[in-house]
Each structure stands twice: as structure tokens, then as C-alpha cells.
N, C-alpha and C positions, 0 to 999 in steps of 0.2 A: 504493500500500500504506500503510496506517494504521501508524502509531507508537505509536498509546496515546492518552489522557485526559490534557490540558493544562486544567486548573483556573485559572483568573482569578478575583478573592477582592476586586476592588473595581473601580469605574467608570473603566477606564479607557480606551483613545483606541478610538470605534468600528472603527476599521482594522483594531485587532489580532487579533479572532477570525477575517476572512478571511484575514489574513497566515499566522499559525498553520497553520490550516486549509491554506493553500496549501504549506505544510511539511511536511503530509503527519500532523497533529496532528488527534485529535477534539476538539472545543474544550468547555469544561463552563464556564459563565460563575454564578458564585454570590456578588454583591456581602455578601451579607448571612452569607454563611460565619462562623461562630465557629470559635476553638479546641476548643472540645467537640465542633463538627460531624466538623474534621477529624481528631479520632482514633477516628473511626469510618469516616470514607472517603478516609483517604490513603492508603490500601494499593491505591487504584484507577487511581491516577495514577502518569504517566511525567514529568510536572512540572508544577510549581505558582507561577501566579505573583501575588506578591505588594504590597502595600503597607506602614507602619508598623503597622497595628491587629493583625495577627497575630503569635503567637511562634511560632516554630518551632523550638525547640529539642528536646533530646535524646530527650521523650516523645516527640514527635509523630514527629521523623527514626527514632525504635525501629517508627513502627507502617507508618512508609512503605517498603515490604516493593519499592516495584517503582522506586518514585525516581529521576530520574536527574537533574533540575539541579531547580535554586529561582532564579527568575528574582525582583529584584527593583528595581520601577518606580520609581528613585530611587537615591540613593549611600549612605545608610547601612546598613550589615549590623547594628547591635548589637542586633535582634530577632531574629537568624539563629545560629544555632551551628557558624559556618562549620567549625570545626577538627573540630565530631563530625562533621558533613555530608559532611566528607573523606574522613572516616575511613574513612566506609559506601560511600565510590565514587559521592558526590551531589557534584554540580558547582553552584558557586553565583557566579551572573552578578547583575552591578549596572548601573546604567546613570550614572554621576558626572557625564558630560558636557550629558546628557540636559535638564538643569534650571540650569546653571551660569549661564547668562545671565540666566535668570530672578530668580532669585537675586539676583544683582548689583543687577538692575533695583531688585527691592525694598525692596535693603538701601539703594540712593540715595534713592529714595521715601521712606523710614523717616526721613533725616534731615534729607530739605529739609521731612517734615511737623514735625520739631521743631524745628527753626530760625527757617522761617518760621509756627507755630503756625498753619497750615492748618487741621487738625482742631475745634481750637476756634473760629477766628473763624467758620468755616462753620457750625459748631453755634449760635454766637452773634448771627450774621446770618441766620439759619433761626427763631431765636425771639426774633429783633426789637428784635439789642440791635446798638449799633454804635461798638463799643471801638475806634477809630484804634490808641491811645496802646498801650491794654495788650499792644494784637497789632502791635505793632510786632516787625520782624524780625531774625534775624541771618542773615550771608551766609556762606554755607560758602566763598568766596575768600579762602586766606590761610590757613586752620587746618590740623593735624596732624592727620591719621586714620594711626590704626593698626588694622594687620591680623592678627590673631592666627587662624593659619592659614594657610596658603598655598598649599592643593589648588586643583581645579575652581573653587569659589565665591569662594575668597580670591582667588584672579588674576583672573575676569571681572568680582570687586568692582572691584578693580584698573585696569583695563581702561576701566572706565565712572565711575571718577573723573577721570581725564585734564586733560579740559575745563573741569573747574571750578578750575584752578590751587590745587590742594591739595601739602602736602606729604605723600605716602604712603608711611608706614614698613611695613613687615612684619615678621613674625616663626613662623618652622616650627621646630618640636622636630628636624624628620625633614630638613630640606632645607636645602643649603645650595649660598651661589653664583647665587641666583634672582636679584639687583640686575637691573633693567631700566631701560629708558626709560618706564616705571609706577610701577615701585616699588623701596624701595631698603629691602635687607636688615639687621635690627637684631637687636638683643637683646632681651629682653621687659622687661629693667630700663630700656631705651633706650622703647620705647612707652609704660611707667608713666611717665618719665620727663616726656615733651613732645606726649602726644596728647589736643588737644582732643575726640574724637571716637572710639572704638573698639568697633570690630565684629568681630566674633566666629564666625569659618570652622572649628568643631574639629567631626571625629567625636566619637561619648561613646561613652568605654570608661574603664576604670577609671582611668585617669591624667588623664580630664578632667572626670569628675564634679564637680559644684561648683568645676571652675577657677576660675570668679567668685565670689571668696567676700568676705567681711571683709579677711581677710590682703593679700587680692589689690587689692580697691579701697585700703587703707591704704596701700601699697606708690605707687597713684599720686599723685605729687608735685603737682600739680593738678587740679581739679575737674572733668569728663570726660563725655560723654552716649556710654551704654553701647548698644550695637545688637546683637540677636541673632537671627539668619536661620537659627542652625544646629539643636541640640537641645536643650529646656528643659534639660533637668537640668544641663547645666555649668553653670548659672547660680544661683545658690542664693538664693531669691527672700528670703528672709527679710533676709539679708544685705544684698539688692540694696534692700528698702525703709527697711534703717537705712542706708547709702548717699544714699537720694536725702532722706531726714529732715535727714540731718545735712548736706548741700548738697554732700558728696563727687562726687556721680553726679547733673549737670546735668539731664537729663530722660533718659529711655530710653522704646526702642521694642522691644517683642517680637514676632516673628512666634510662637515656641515657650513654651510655658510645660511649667514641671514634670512638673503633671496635666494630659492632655488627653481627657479625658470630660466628662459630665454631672457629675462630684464637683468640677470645676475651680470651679465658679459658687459651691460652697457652702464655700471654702477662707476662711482669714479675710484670707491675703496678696493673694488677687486680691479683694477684697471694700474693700481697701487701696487695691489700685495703680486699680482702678477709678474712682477717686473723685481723682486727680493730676490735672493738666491736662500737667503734664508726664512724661505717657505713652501712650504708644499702644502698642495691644496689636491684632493679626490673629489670625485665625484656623490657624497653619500653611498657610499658602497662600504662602511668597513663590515656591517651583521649580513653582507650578500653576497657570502659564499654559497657555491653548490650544496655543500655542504647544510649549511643553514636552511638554505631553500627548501632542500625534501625534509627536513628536522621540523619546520614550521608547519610545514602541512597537515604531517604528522598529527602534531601538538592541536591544530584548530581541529582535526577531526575528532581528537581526545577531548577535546573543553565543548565538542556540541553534544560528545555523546555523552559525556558526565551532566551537563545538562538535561538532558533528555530524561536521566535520573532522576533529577532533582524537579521536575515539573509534570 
């Protein structure tokens, strides 16, 4: 017996429309879906799942008449209206774990390519030039990373610094007591204090918009290379390029930025950072590995059927 119209809204793991499907879901697969499409056809669906590029807040949850969860492929909600979605008797599943390693992976990647100036010498040995001296390296044995954050992503950071004989500080608003044989629990004035090195694990909701700002880089007592895996906006790019001007913030690498469309190329700060050697910048790809991809799917076909439980 059919359940209803399950909507998939962007490319994700080939598995999951026969998993669905085998759940007893008609599966409706529309990568290229808009916000405008779906307030015309969310009143068709029994749920919907998603990625970042849709909003799904309180218009769309008013036109979603049949509803029942919002599945989303990834850990942050704050394109979801979870507390109206509640409201309505819509149940809204994440998947945190999904991508956590991935994550980790990248945010290590991010700093051995500033450290050891990867990025450029390969660009510079690809057009035939061959700096020893300038690309000489530095070793991440021995320095202070701190972790601002302490979910999913902040502890498998965690996790996959180990090896390289770091000292790893942390810091959670929400948690406390986490000290491990990884990482060992601080202050945030403790991380300004003594981290050569901090990366950056926050959901963005109103208390961490622009967390990185002016105030925040001034506050650290020495100069620092800033990493961010998680979501552009905590990061307040303007701030973060008088930062690396004034030699505060050693180099930095972003997976996120502020704006992520076609308007991001024609901003005058990425148009800035562009042009640094001490920065690397991705695409939002550090939790989109292969890897991750069939892991997530997984995980949403787990949180509909444990729902299905519970209702």
C-alpha cells in the first residue's frame, strides 16, 4: 500500500528512491525544484526531502496541506522552520552524523593546504615556476587548534587530529564535561587566548551570525589561521579581510562563504580574498563525499522509518 508522494529536491545518493520506494513511498525526484515551484505543489506530498538551496519556511509549510516530515540530507535546519513545522504536526528529521567525518577530513585538508602552501606551489609548478624558498612549509606538530563547536563535526575534527601531536582545545556554549583523550575542554577566552589554528563547528542561528567578526579576531591575543567547514554567515567576510590585511588572521581557508550563488563571483570581498595566496576557498563540498552521500541516505530512510514508529 502506497503512503503518498516523497519529493527529492536535489542529487542525491542513487539508493534512495528504491529505499523510499521500498517504504512503501511514490518517489517524485525534481533536482531543479524552486521555491516558487513548491508553492504550487507541496500540497501533493506526504514528504519532502531536502538540501540547503530551498527555504521552507512558514509560506510554503501554510501551502503543505498533506505534510508529514521534511527530511533533511545534512545537519543544519536554519532553512527549515522547525518550531512552525511542529506546530502543523510536520516532523523534521536531519541527518548530523551523516557527513561528520567528512567534514573533519576536510577541515585537516584545509590546513595542511595552508601550512604546507600546497595550493600555490602546484599552481606555480603547473606554470613553470619553481619557488623552493617561498613554499617553504610549516608543520602542524606542536600548535594549538581550537575548536569552536563541539557537535558531530567539532568531535570527528577532533578525532582526526590525534596523530599529528596537536594540542586540541574546544569550546560548546551548550556542553559541558566533553574533556577526552582528543580534546580538552576550555573557554572561548582560553582558545582566543593560545590557538594557533581555529576552526569553526557552529550551526547559524541568531547567536552565531557573524560570531567571527572584528571584536572576535581582536579578542585573539595572537595571530591565528581561521578555518570554516561550517556556514558562511558566522563568518563576517569583510571583517575576516581587515583581519588577514592587518596580519591578525595568518591565512584562512573556507569551505562556506556568505553568498553562495552566481552573485558570490561579482561581490567585491570574494573578488579580495580571490586574489590572497593565503586563502583557499571550496566550493561547500567539505560533508560531500561519496562516501557521505550513500551514508545520508541511509540515515533519512532510518529517521522516516523510526518515525513511522512513533506515529
Amino acid at each position: 500500500m502506497e503512503k503518498g508522494k516523497v519529493l527529492i529536491t536535489d542529487h542525491l545518493h542513487e539508493s534512495l528512491p528504491s529505499k523510499l520506494a521500498l517504504l512503501g513511498y511514490e518517489v517524485v525526484q525534481n533536482p531543479e525544484v524552486t521555491n516558487q515551484d513548491l508553492l504550487q505543489e507541496i500540497h501533493l506530498y506526504k514528504g519532502i526531502v531536502i538540501t540547503t538551496k530551498l527555504k521552507i519556511d512558514q509560506i510554503v509549510l501554510n501551502k503543505a496541506t498533506e505534510l508529514r516530515f521534511v527530511a533533511r540530507a545534512g545537519s543544519g535546519m536554519e532553512n527549515v522552520d522547525v518550531e512552525y513545522a511542529k506546530g502543523k504536526g510536520i516532523h523534521c528529521i536531519n541527518t548530523p552524523q551523516g557527513n561528520s567525518d567528512a567534514v573533519g577530513e576536510h577541515a585537516i585538508a584545509m590546513i595542511l593546504g595552508l601550512l604546507t602552501k600546497v595550493h600555490s606551489a602546484n599552481m606555480e609548478v603547473k606554470n613553470g615556476l619553481w619557488n623552493r624558498e617561498l613554499n617553504r612549509g610549516i608543520e602542524l606538530k606542536g600548535k594549538t587548534v581550537g575548536i569552536v563547536g563541539y557537535g558531530n563535526t567539532g568531535s570527528a575534527f577532533a578525532k582526526k587530529l590525534r596523530g599529528f601531536e596537536v594540542e586540541t582545545l574546544a569550546y560548546d556554549k551548550y556542553k559541558k564535561g566533553f574533556s577526552n583523550s582528543y580534546v580538552k575542554e576550555v573557554s572561548l577566552e582560553d582558545i582566543q587566548g593560545k590557538a594557533d589554528i581555529i576552526s569553526v563547528h557552529l550551526p547559524l542561528n541568531n547567536e552565531t551570525s557573524y560570531f567571527i567578526s572584528k571584536s572576535f579576531i581582536d579578542n585573539c591575543r595572537r595571530p591565528f589561521y581561521l578555518i570554516n567547514t561550517a556556514r558562511g554567515k558566522i563568518v563576517n567576510t569583510k571583517d575576516l579581510l581587515t583581519g588577514l590585511n592587518d596580519g591578525k588572521v595568518i591565512g584562512t581557508a573556507l569551505d562556506v562563504l556568505e553568498e553562495e550563488s552566481s552573485k558570490t563571483f561579482l561581490t567585491n570581498w570574494y573578488a579580495e580574498l580571490k586574489q590572497k595566496d593565503n586563502v583557499i576557498l571550496t566550493p561547500h563540498v567539505a560533508g560531500w563525499t561519496h562516501e557521505s552521500k550513500e551514508r545520508i541516505a541511509d540515515m533519512i530512510c532510518e529517521g522516516i522509518r523510526n518515525l513511522e514508529l512513533q506515529i
